[in-house]
C-alpha positions in Angstrom: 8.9 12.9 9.3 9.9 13.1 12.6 8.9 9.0 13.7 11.6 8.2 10.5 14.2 10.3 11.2 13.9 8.4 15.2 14.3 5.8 13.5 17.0 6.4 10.5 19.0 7.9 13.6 18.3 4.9 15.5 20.1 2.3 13.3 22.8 4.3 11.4 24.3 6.0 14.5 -14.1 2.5 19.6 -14.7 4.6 16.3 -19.0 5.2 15.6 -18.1 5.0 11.8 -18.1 1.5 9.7 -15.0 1.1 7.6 -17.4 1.7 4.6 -18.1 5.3 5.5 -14.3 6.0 6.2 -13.9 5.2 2.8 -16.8 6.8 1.4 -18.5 4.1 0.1 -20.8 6.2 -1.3 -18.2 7.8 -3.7 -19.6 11.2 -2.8 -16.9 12.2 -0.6 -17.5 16.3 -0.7 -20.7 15.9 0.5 -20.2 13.4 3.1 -17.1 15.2 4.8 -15.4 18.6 5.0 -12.4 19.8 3.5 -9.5 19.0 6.1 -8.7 22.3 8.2 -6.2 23.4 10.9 -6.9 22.0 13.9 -5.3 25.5 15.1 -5.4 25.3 19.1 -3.6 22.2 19.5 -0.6 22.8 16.5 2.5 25.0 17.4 6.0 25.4 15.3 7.1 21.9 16.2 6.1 18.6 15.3 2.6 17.9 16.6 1.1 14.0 15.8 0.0 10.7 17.2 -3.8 11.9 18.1 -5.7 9.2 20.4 -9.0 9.6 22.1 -9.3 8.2 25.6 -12.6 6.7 26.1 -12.4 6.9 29.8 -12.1 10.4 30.1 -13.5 11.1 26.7 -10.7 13.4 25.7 -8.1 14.0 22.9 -4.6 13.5 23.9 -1.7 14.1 21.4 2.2 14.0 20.8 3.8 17.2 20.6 7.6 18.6 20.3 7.3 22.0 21.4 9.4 21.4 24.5 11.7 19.8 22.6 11.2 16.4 23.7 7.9 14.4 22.1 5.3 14.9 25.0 1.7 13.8 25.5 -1.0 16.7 26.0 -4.0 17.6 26.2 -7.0 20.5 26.7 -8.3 22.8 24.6 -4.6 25.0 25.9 -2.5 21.8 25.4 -1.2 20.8 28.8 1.3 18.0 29.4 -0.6 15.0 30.8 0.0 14.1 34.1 1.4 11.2 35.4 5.2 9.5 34.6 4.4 8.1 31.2 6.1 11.6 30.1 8.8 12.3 31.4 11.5 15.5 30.9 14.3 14.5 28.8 13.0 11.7 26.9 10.9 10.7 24.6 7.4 9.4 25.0 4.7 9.0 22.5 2.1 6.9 20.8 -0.2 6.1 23.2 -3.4 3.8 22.3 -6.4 2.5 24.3 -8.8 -0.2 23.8 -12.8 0.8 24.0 -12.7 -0.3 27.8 -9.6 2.4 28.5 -7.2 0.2 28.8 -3.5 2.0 27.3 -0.6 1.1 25.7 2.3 3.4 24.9 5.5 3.5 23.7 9.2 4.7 25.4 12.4 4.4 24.7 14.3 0.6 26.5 17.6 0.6 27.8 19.2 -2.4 25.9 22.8 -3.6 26.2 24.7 -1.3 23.7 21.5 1.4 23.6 17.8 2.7 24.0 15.4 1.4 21.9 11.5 2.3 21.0 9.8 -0.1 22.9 5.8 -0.9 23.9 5.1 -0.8 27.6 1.3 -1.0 29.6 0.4 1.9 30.8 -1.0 2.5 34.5 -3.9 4.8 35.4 -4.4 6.6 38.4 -7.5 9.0 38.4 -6.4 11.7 34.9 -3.1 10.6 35.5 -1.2 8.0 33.2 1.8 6.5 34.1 4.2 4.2 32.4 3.8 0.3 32.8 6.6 -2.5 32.3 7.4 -3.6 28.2 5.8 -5.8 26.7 7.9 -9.3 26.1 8.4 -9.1 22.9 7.7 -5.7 21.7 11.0 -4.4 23.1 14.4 -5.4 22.6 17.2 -4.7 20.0 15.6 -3.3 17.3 12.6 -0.3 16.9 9.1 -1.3 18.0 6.5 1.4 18.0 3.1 3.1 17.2 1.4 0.8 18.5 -2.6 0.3 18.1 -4.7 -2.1 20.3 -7.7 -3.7 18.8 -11.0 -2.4 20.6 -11.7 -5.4 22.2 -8.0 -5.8 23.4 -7.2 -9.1 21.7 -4.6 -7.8 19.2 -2.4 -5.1 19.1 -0.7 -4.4 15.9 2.9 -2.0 15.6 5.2 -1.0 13.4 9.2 -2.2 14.1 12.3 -3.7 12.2 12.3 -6.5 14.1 14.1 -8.8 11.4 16.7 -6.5 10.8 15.3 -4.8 7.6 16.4 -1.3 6.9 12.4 -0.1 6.6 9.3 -0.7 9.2 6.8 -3.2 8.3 3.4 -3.9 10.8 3.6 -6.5 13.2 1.1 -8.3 15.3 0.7 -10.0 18.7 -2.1 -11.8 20.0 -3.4 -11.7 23.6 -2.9 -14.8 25.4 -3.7 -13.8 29.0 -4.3 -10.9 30.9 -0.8 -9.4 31.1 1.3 -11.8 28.2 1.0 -11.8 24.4 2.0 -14.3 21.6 5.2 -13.7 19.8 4.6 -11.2 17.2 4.6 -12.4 13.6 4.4 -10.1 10.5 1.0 -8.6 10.0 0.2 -9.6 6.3 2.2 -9.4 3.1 -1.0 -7.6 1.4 -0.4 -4.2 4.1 3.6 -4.5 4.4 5.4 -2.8 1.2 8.9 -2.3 0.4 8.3 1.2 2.3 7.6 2.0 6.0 4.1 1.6 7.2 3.8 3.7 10.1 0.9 4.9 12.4 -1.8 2.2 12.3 -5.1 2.5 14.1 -7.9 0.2 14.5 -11.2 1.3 13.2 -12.8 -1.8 14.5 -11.8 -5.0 15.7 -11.3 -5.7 11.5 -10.6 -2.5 10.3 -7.0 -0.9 10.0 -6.5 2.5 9.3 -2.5 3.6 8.7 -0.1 5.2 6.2 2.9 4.2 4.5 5.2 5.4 1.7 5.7 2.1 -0.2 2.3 2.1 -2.4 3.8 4.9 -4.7 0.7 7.0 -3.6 0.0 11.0 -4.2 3.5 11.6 -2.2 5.4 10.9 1.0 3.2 9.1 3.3 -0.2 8.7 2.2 -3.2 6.8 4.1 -4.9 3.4 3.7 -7.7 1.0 4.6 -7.5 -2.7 4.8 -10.4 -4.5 6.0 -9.3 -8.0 8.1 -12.1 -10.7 6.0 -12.2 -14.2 6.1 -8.9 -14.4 8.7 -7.1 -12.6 5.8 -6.1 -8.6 6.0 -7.4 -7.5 2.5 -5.4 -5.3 0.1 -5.5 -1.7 1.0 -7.4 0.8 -0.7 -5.9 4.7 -0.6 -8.2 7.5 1.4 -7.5 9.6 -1.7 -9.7 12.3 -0.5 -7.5 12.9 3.1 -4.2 12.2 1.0 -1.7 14.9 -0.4 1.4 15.0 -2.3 3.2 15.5 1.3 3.1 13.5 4.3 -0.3 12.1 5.9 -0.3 9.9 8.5 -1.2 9.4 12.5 -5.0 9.3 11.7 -7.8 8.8 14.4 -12.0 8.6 14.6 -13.5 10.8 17.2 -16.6 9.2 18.7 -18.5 11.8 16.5 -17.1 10.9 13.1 -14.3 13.6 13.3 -11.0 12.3 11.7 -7.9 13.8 12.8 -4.5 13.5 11.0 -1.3 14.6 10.9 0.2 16.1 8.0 3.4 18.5 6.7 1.2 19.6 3.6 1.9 23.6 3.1 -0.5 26.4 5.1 0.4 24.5 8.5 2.2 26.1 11.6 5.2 23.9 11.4 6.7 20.7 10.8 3.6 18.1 11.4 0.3 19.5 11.8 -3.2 18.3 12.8 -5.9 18.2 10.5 -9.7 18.1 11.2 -12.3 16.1 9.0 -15.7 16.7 10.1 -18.9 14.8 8.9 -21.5 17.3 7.3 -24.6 17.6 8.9 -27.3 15.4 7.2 -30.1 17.7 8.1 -30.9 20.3 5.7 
């Protein structure tokens, strides 16, 4: 996957649906959801990942490669995003909004011997999104990225090395003021594996949707839920019906109950494709 390779190459050179229904509580998954489809006018040959709705201007944005460079777009004829939070020759991905619209991205940080992934704020004006300062603490010598802000804007949760280790485990920081954030501290040893996590979203406030290949799931990256009860993060459970035997990651909820993922599973256009999940309709 192309967020592992990063970084391999890096260090050796408001969802509508209750946590229950994501996971099908009902155990009658085929009738409750689709099978996952193409989600054909927005994949190309490269990579294309990261999907994010923005609440403000209640659109999809996503991460694509076709340029060559990981870009944000958007429309229904995927169009770069404007403002500088892409920018040519680098790049720039991940981005993630709380339920006010207030965004979070991440970039690559000059540090003293190279770039690093690093979180910064990100700055609207009008459609246009524009890259904001790091974060203190969620840049520095070591990967930080995908990040995922709680809906309410308290915690944001990412995925980095930051001790060193030779795979990504989730991290969390906790809002302190406005513009600061506590140190981050491992998320919880019930979500981080031996693997990479990678990807998380936030359901809800105490819901974490993400994928990881340390679980020894179906194969390659699969998806999980873990629920955040009694100010413990529970043990995940596998969304068996999304997951393959290749990689499946980057999911999202659209405010209709539409899941979009990213996955390399065969009959795609290329490298990392998204995937649709729609709710059937429960009229007859």
């Amino acid at each position: 996957m192309c967020r592992v390779i990063v970084f391999v190459a890096l260090f050796f050179g408001s969802a509508s649906l209750l946590p229950a229904q994501v996971m099908g509580g009902d155990g009658n998954l085929e009738a409750l959801y689709t099978e996952p489809t193409l989600f054909a006018l927005k994949n190309s040959e490269a990579d294309d990942y990261a999907p994010v709705y923005d609440p403000l201007l209640n659109r999809l944005l996503f991460t694509s490669e076709r340029s060559g460079w990981a870009t944000v777009y958007t429309g229904d004829v995927p169009t770069p995003i404007a403002g500088t939070f892409n920018k040519s020759g680098q790049h720039r991905a991940f981005l993630t909004f709380t339920a006010s619209g207030e965004a979070f991205g991440a970039v690559f940080v000059q540090q003293t011997r190279q770039s690093y992934q690093g979180i910064v704020s990100v700055l609207r004006i009008d459609s246009a999104l524009n890259a904001g300062i790091p974060i203190l603490g969620l840049y520095g010598e070591f990967f930080a990225s995908h990040p995922t802000i709680s809906p309410d804007g308290t915690r944001l949760v990412f995925s980095s090395n930051k001790q060193g280790s030779a795979q990504l485990d989730f991290w969390v920081a906790e809002r302190t003021t406005e513009r600061t954030w506590s140190e981050p501290v491992l998320l919880s040893p019930f979500i981080n594996s031996l693997g990479n996590e990678i990807t998380p979203y936030f359901v809800s406030n105490d819901s974490l949707l993400y994928a990881s290949n340390g679980y020894g799931g179906k194969g390659g990256y699969d998806l999980f839920l873990s629920i955040y009860r009694d100010g413990v993060w529970q043990e995940p459970e596998p969304l068996e019906w999304l997951n393959s035997e290749f990689d499946d990651s980057d999911a999202t909820i659209l405010p209709d109950g539409t899941i979009v993922f990213a996955s390399n599973r065969p009959g795609g256009q290329g490298g990392l494709d998204l995937y649709l999940v729609r709710r059937r309709s429960t009229t007859n």
